[in-house]
DRENDO-1510 file (C-alpha; in Angstrom, 1 decimal, always signed):
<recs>
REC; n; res; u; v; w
REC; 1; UNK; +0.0; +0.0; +0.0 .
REC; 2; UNK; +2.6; +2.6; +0.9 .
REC; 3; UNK; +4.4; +1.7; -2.2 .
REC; 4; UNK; +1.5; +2.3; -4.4 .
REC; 5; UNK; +0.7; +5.9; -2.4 .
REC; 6; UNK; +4.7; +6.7; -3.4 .
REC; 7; UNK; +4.5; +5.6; -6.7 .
REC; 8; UNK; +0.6; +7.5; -7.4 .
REC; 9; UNK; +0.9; +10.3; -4.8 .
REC; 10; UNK; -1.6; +12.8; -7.1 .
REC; 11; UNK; -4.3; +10.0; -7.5 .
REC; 12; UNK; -4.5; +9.6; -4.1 .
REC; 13; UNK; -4.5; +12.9; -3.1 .
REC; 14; UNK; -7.3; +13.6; -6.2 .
REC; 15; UNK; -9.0; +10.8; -4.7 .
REC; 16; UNK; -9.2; +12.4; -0.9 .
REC; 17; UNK; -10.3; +15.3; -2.5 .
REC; 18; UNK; -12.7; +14.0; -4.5 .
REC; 19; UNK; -14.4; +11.7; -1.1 .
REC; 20; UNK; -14.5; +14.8; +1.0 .
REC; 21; UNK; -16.2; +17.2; -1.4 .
REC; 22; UNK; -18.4; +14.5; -1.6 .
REC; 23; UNK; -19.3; +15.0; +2.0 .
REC; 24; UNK; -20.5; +18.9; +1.2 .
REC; 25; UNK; -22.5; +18.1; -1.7 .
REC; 26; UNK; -24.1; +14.6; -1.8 .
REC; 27; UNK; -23.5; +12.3; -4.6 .
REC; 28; UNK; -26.6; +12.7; -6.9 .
REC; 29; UNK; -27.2; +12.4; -11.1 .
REC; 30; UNK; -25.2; +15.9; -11.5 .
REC; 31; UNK; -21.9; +14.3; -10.3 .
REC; 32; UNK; -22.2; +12.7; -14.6 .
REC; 33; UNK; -22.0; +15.8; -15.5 .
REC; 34; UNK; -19.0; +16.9; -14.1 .
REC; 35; UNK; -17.1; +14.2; -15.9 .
REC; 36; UNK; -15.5; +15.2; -19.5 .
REC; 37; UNK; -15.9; +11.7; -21.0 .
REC; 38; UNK; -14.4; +13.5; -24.3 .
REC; 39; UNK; -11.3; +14.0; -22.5 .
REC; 40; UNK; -11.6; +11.0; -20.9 .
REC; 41; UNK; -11.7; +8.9; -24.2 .
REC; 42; UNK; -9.4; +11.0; -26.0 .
REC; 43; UNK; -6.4; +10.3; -23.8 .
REC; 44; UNK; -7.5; +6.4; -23.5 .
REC; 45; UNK; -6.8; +6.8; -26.9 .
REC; 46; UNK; -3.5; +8.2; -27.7 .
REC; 47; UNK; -2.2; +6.3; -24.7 .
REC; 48; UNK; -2.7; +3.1; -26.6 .
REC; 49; UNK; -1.9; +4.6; -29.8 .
REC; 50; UNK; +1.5; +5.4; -28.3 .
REC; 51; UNK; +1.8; +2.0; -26.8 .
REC; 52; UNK; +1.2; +0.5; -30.2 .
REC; 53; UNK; +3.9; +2.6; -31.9 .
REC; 54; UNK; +6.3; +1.7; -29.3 .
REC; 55; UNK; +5.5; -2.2; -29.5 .
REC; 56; UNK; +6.2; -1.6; -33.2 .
REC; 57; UNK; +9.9; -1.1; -32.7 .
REC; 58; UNK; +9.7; +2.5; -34.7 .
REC; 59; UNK; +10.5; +4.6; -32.2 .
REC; 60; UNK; +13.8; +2.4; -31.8 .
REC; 61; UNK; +14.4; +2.2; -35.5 .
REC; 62; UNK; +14.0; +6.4; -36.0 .
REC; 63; UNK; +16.3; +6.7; -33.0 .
REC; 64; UNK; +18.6; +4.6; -34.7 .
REC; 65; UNK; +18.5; +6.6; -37.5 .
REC; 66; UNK; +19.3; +9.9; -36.0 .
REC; 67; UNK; +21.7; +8.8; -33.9 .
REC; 68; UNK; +23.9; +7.0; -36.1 .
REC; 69; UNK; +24.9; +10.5; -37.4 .
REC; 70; UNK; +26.3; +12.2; -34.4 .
REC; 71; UNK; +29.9; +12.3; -34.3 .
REC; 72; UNK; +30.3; +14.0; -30.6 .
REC; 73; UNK; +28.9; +14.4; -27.4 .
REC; 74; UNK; +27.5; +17.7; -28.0 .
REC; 75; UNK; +25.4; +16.3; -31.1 .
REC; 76; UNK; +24.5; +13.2; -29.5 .
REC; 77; UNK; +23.1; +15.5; -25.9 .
REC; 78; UNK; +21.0; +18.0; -28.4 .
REC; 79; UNK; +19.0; +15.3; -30.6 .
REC; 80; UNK; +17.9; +13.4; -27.4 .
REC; 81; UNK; +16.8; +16.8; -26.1 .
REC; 82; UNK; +15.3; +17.4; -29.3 .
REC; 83; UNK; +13.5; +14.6; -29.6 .
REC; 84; UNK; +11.2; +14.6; -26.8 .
REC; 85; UNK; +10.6; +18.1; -27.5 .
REC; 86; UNK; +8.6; +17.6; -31.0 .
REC; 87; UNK; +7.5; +14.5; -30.1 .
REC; 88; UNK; +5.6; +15.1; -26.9 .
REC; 89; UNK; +3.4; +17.5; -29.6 .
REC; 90; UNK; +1.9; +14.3; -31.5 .
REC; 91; UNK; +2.3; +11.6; -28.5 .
REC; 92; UNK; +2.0; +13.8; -25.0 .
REC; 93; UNK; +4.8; +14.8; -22.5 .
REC; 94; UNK; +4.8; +12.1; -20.3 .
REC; 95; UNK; +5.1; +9.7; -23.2 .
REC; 96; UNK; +7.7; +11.0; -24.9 .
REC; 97; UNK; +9.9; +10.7; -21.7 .
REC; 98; UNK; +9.0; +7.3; -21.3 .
REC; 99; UNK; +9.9; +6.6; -24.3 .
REC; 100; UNK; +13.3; +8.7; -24.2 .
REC; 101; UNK; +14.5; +9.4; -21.0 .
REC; 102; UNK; +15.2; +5.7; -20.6 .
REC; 103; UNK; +16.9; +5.8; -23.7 .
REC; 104; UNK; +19.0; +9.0; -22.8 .
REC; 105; UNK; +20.1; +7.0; -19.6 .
REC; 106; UNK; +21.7; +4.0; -21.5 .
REC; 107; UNK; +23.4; +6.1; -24.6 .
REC; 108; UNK; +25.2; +7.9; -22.0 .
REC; 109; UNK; +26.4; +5.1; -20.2 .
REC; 110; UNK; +27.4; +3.1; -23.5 .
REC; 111; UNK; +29.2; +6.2; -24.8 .
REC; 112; UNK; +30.7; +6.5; -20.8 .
REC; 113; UNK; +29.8; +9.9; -20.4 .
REC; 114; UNK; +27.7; +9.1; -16.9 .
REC; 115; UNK; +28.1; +13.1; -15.7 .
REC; 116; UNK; +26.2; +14.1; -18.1 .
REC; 117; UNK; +23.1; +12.2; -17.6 .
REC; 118; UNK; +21.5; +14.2; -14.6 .
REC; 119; UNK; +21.4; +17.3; -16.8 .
REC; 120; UNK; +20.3; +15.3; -20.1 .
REC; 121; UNK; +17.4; +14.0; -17.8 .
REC; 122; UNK; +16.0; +17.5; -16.8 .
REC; 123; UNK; +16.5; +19.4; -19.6 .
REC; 124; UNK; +14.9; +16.1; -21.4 .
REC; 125; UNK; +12.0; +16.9; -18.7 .
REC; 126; UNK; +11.7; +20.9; -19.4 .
REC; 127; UNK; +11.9; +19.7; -23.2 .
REC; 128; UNK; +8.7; +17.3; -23.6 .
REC; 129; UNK; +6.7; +19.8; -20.8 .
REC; 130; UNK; +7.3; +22.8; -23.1 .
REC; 131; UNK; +7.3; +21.3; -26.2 .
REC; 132; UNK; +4.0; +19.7; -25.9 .
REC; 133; UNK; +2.8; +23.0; -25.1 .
REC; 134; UNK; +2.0; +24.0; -28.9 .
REC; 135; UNK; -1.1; +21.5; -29.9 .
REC; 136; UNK; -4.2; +20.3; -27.6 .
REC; 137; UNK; -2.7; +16.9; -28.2 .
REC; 138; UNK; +0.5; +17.5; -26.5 .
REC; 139; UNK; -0.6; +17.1; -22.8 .
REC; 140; UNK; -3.7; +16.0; -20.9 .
REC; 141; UNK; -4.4; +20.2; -19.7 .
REC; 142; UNK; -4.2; +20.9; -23.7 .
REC; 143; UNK; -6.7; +18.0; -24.2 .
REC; 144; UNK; -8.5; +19.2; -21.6 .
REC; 145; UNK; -8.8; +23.1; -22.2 .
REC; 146; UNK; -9.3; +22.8; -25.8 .
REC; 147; UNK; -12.0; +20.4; -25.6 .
REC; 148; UNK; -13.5; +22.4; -22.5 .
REC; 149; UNK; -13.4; +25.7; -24.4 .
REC; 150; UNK; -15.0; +24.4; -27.7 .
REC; 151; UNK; -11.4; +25.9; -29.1 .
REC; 152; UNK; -10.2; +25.5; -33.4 .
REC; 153; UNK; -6.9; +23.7; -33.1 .
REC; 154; UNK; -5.9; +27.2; -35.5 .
REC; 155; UNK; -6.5; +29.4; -32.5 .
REC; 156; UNK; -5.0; +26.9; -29.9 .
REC; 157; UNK; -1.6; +26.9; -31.8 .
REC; 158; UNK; -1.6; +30.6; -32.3 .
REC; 159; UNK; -2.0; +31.2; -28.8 .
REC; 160; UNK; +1.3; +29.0; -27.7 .
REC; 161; UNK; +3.4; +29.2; -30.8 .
REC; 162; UNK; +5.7; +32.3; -28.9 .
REC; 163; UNK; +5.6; +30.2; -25.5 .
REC; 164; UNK; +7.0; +27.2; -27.7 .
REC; 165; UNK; +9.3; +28.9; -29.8 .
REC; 166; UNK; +11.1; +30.6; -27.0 .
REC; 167; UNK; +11.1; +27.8; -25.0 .
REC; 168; UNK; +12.5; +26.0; -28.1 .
REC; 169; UNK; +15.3; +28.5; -27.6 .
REC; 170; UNK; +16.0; +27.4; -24.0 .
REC; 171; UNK; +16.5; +24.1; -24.4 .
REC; 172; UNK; +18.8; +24.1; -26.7 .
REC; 173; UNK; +21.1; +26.6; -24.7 .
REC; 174; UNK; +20.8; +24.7; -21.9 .
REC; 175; UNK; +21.8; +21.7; -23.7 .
REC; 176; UNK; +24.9; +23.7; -25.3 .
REC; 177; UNK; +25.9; +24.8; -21.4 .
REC; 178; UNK; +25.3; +21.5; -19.7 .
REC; 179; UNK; +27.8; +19.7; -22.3 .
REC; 180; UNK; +30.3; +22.4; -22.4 .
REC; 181; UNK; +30.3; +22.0; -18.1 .
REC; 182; UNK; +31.2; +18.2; -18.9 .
REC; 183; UNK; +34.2; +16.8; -19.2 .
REC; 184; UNK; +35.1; +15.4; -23.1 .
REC; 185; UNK; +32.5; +17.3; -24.4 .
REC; 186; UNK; +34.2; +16.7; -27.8 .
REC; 187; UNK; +34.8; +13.2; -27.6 .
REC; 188; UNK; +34.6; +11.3; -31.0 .
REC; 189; UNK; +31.6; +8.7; -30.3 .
REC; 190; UNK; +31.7; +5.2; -32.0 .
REC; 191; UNK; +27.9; +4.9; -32.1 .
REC; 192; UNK; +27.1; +1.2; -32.1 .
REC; 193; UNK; +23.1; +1.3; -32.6 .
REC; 194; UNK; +21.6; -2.2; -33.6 .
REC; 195; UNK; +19.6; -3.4; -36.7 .
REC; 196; UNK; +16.3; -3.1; -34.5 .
REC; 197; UNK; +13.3; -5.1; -36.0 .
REC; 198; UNK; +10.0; -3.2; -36.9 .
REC; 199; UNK; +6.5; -5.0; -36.8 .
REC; 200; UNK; +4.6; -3.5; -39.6 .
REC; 201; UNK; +1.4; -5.2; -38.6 .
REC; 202; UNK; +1.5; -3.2; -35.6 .
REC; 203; UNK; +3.0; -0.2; -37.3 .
REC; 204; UNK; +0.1; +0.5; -39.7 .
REC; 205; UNK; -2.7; -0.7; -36.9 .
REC; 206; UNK; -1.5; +1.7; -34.8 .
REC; 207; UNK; -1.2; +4.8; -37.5 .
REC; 208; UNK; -4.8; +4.3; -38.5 .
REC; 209; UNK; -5.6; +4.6; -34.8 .
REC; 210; UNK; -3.7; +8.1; -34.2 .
REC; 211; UNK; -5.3; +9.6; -37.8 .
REC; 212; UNK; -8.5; +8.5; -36.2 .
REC; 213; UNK; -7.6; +10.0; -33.0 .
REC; 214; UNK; -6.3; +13.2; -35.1 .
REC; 215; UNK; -10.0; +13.3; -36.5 .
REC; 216; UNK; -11.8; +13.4; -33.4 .
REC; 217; UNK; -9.7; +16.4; -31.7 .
REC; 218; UNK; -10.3; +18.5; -35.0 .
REC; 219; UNK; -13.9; +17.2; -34.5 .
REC; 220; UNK; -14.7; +15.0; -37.8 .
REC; 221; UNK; -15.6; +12.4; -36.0 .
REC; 222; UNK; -17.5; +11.9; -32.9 .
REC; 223; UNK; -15.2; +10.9; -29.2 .
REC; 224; UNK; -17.5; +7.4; -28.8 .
REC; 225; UNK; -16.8; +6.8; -32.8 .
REC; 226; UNK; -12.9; +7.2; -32.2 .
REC; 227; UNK; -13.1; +4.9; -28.9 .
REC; 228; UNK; -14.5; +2.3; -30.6 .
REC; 229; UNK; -12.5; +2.2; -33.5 .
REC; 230; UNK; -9.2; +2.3; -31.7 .
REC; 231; UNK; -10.5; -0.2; -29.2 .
REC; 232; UNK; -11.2; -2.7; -32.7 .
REC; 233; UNK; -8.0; -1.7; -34.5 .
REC; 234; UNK; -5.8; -2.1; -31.6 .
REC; 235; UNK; -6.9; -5.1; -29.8 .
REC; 236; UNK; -4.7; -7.4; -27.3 .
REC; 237; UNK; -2.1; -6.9; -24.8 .
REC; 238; UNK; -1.8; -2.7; -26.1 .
REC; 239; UNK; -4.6; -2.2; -23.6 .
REC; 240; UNK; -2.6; -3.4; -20.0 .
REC; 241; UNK; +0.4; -0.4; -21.3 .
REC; 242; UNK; -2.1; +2.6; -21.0 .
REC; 243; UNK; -2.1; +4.5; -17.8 .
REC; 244; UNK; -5.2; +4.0; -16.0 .
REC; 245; UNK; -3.8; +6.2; -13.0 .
REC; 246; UNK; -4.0; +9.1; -14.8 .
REC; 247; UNK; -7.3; +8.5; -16.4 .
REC; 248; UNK; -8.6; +7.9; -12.5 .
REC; 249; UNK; -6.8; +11.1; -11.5 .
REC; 250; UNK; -8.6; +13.0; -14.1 .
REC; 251; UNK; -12.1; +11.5; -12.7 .
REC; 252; UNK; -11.6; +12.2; -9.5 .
REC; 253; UNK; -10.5; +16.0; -10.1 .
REC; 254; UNK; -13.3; +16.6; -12.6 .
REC; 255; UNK; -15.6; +15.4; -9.0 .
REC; 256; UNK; -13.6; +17.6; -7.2 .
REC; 257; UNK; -13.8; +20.6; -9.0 .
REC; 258; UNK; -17.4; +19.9; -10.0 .
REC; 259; UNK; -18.7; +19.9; -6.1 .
REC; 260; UNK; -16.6; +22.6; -5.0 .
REC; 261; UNK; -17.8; +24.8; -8.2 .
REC; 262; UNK; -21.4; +24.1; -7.0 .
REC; 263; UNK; -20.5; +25.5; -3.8 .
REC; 264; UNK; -21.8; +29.6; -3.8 .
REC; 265; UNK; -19.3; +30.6; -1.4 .
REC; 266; UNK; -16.5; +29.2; -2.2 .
REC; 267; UNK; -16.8; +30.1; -5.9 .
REC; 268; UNK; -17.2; +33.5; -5.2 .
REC; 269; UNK; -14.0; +33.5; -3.7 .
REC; 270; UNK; -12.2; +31.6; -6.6 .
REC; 271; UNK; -13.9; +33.5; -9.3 .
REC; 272; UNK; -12.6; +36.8; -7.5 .
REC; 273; UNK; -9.6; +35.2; -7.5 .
REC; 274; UNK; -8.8; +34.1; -11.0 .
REC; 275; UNK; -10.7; +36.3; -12.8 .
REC; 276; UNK; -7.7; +38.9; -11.6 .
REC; 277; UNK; -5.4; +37.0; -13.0 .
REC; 278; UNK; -6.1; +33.7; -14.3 .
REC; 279; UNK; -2.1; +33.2; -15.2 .
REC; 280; UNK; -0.8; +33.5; -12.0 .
REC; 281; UNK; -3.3; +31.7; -10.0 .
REC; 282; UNK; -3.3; +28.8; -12.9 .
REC; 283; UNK; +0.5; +29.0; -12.5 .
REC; 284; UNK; +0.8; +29.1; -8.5 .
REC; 285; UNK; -1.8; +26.5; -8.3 .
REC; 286; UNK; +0.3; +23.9; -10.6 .
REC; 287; UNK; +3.2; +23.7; -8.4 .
REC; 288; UNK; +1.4; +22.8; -5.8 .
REC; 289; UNK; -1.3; +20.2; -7.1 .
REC; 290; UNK; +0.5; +20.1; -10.7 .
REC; 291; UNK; -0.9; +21.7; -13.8 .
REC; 292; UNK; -3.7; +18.7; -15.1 .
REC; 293; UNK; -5.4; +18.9; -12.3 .
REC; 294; UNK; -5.0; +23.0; -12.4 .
REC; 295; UNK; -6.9; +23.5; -15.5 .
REC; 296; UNK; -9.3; +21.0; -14.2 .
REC; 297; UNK; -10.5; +23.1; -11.4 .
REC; 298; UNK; -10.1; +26.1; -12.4 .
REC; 299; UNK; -11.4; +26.2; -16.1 .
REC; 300; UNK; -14.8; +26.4; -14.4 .
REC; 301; UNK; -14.0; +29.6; -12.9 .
REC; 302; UNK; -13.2; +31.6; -15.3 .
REC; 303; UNK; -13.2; +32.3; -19.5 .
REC; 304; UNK; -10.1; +33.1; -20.0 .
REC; 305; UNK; -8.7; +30.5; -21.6 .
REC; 306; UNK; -5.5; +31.8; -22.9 .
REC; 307; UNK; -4.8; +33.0; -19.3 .
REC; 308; UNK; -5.5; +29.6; -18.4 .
REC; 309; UNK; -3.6; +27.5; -20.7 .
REC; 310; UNK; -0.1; +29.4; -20.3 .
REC; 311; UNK; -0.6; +29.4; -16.7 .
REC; 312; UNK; -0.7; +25.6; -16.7 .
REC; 313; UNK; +1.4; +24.8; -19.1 .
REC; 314; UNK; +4.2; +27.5; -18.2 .
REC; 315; UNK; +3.4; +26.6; -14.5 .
REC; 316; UNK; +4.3; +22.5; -15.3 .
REC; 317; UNK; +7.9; +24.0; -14.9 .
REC; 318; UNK; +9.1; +24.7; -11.4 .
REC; 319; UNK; +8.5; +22.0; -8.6 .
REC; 320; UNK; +9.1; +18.5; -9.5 .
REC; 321; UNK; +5.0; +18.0; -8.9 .
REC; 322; UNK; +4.2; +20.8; -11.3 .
REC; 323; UNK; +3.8; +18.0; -13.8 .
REC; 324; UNK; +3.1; +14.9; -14.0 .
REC; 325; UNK; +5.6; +13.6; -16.5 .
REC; 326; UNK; +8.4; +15.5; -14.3 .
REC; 327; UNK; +7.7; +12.7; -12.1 .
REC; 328; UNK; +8.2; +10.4; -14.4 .
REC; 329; UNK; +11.7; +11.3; -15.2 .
REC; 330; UNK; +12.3; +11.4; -11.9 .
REC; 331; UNK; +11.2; +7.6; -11.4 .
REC; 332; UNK; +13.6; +6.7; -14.2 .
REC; 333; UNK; +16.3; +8.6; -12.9 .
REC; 334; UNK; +16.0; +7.5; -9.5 .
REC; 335; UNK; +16.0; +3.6; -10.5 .
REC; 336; UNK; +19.5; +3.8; -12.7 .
REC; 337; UNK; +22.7; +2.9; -11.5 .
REC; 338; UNK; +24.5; +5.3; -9.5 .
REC; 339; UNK; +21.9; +8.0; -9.2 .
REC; 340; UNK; +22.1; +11.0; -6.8 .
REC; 341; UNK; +19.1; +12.6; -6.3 .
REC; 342; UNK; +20.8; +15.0; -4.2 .
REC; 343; UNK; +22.1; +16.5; -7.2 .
REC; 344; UNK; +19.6; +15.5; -9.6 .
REC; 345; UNK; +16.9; +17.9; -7.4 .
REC; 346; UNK; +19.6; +20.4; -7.4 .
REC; 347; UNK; +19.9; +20.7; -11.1 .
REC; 348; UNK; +16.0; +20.1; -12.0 .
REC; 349; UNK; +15.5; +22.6; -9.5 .
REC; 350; UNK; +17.9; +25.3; -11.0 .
REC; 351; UNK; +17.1; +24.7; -14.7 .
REC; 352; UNK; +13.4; +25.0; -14.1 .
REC; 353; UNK; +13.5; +27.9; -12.2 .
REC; 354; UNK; +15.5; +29.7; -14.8 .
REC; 355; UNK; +13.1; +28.1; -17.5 .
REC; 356; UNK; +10.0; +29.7; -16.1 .
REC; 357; UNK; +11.1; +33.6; -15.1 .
REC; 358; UNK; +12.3; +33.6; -18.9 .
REC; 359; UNK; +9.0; +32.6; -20.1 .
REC; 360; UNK; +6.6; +34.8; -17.3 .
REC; 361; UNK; +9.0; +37.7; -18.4 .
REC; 362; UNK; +7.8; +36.8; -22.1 .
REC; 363; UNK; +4.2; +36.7; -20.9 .
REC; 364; UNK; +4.9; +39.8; -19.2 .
REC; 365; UNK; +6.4; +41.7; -22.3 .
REC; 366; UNK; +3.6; +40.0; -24.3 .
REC; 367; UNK; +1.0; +42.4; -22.4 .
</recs>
């Protein structure tokens, strides 16, 4: 039990809150309602989706690919920064670092260049929570918002694009300063990548799956269409990979929020609140309870949804709980050989910090 609280702190903390609010307003038919079961369905969805690409083998074999041309440690540190960066757009944040943050771990052990791993890991982190930023597919607070808000996928990118270009800008700095701090930065790297296998059955299956889940978050198609045809298309073992933590956590946030938004009082107070500045209460609030269930709460209290969606996904940098994938690198980190956490806080705590006054100053000089 004490394991499982560790290793799901937010669920069980969404799930507290969730039981207690039910104590102030009684369960009844309304509590449906509150649930999104768009959202819900949505990120069901691409979690499988993902979990079929990677059973595939092509997320191996493109690695493959792009690493087999870098020459140095410099080159080698920036793609797998890179990488999660533009891939957390299509598959989410905390995907793309399971995906590549493992990955990052063992290329920098092969190519014995352990001291830079701790600050491959965290910029990896900053890279997947700030690229994802830039379409409602990237993270579960995009998916959320965008289908909460009615908002065009058009307006939703023009809103972040400056917030993701800029942020673009950082990682790749910090990746240019981390290696230059590391000893044989310029180290010729024999890259011994392997002939990995891909499983073209499962390639195409699971391709169909994400241009079906592509059509339902530009609204062709219809959430319970998409369900059902990702459920046929995908079918077997794909199912046990998706993360039904997450899915719960989102449940029990969307109870929470909904009884305490029923509340008069207390909404008065929240809607004074955020309506002043939905940024910085959207922002504060993620490093406290992280940024999904942020939006969750708050979207109910205000329409300003641009205010909203930077202060979420801006506020996922900062505290190691700010999001939800930051915990995930953390987990990874924390298992490999040798790790320090002592140092790895340090440095995630540092980089983030710096990472997020560049961006509020943006949001600042934006106004």
């Amino acid at each position: 039990m004490l394991k499982f609280i560790k290793q799901e702190i937010v669920l069980v903390i969404s799930f507290i809150l969730a039981v207690v609010s039910c104590f102030l307003v009684p369960p009844s038919k309304a509590y449906i309602d509150y649930i999104d079961f768009r959202t819900l369905a949505l990120l069901f969805c691409l979690m499988s989706v993902v979990a079929g690409l990677t059973r595939s083998g092509i997320v191996d074999k493109a690695s493959d690919l792009m690493l087999g041309k870098c020459k140095s440690l410099m080159s080698v540190f920036i793609v797998l920064c890179v990488l999660p960066f533009f891939v957390s757009m299509i598959v989410t944040n905390d995907v793309a670092l399971i995906t590549f943050v493992p990955f990052g771990i063992a290329v920098m052990k092969n190519i014995k260049a352990d001291k830079a791993i701790v600050p491959l890991v965290v910029i990896q982190t900053i890279a997947a929570n700030m690229g994802s930023v830039l379409t409602p597919i990237g993270n579960p607070q995009n998916l959320f918002i965008q289908s909460y808000y009615h908002l065009s996928a058009s307006e939703f990118v023009a809103t972040m694009l400056p917030v993701w270009v800029v942020s673009f800008a950082i990682v790749i700095a910090m990746s240019i300063v981390a290696v230059k701090k590391c000893e044989s930065s310029q180290q010729e790297i024999n890259n011994n990548s392997k002939n990995n296998p891909v499983d073209f059955i499962y390639l195409y299956r699971s391709v169909a799956a994400l241009i079906i889940c592509l059509l339902c978050v530009f609204d062709v198609i219809d959430y319970k269409i998409t369900l059902m045809a990702v459920v046929v298309i995908l079918f077997g073992n794909i199912f046990k990979k998706v993360d039904y933590a997450l899915l719960m956590t989102f449940v029990c946030f969307f109870v929470f929020s909904g009884n305490i938004g029923s509340l008069s009082a207390v909404r008065e107070v929240v809607t004074k609140f955020v309506q002043k500045d939905s940024f910085v209460s959207s922002l504060c609030l993620s490093q406290v309870i992280s940024n999904v269930p942020s939006s969750v709460f708050l979207a109910s209290f205000t329409s300003d949804w641009k205010g909203l969606l930077m202060g979420v996904d801006v506020g996922g940098l900062g505290t190691p709980v700010a999001s939800l994938a930051s915990l995930i690198s953390m987990k990874f980190y924390a298992k490999s050989e040798g790790a320090n956490m002592k140092k790895f806080m340090l440095v995630f705590m540092s980089l983030n910090i710096i990472a997020l006054v560049v961006l509020c100053v943006l949001k600042v000089i934006a106004l």
